[in-house]
N, C-alpha and C positions, 0 to 999 in steps of 0.2 A: 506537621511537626516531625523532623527526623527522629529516627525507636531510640537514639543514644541521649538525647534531651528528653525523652517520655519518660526510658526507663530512669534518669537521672532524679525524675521529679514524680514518679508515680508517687515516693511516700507522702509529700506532699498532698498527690490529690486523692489517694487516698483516704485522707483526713473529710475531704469534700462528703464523705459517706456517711457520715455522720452529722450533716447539715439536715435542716429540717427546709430550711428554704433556698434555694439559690439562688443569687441573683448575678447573674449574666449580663455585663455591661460591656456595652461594643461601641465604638467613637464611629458614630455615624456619616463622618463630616470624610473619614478613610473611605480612600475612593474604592478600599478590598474587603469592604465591611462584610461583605455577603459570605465571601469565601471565608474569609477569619471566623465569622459564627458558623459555618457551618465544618468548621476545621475543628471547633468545640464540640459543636455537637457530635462528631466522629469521636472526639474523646470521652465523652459521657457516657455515649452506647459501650465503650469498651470497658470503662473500668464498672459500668452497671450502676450509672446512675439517673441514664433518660429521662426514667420515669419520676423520679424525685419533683416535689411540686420548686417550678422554675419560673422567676421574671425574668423577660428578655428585655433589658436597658438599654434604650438607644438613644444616645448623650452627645453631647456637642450638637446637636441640633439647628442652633442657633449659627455656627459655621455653615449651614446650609440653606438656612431660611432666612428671610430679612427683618421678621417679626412674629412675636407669638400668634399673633392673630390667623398666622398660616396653618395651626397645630388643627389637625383634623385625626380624632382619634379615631376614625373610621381604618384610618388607613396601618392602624401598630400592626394589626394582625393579619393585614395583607402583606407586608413587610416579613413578616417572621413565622407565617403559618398557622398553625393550630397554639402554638405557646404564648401563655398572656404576656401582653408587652407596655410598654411607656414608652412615650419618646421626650425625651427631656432637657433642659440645660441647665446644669448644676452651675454654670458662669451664670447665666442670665436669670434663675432661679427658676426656672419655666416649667412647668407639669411635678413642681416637686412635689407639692400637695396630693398627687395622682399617685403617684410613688407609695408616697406613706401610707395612704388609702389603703392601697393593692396588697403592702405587707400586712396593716394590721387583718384585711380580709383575711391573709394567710394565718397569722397570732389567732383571731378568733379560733378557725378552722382546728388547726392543731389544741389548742384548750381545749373546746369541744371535743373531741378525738381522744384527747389522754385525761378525757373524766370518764368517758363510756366504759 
């Protein structure tokens, strides 16, 4: 991203620093998917929020596979590394259920966390 669009929209993200969750949705079906998440991830390292507990969303799915049947969650975290991921199609309705899972694991987490 050029520094005059970053610094345009740091107050923006900013704001992101105060998320408890993040959720990082990338259109998987983009054939620069890889570079674009990992063009975020360069913005997260800067404004200091990496480390922040993050899902990596990756959506449109369905523009690449021919049916859910193909969804192998083996493969989210080979896709994206060490950060928990989904692969999903909010068109097709597909891994939504995984989604919500994955947040409310994070809701517990955080509740637990802010009773101790």
């Amino acid at each position: 991203m050029p520094e005059e669009i970053m610094e345009a929209f740091m107050a923006t993200l900013e704001e992101v620093k105060e998320a408890d969750l993040i959720l990082h949705i990338i259109d998987i079906s983009d054939e620069n998917w890889m570079e674009k998440m990992e063009a975020v991830e360069k913005i997260m390292e800067k404004i200091e929020i990496k480390d922040k507990p993050t899902i990596v969303v990756l959506n449109k799915v369905d523009r690449v596979i021919p049916s859910e049947d193909f969804l192998d969650s083996s493969e989210e975290t080979m896709l994206t590394g060490d950060r928990e991921t989904v692969i999903i199609s909010v068109n097709k309705g597909w891994n939504l259920d995984r989604l919500i899972e994955k947040i409310r694991f994070y809701a517990k987490e955080l509740k637990a966390v802010s009773y101790s």
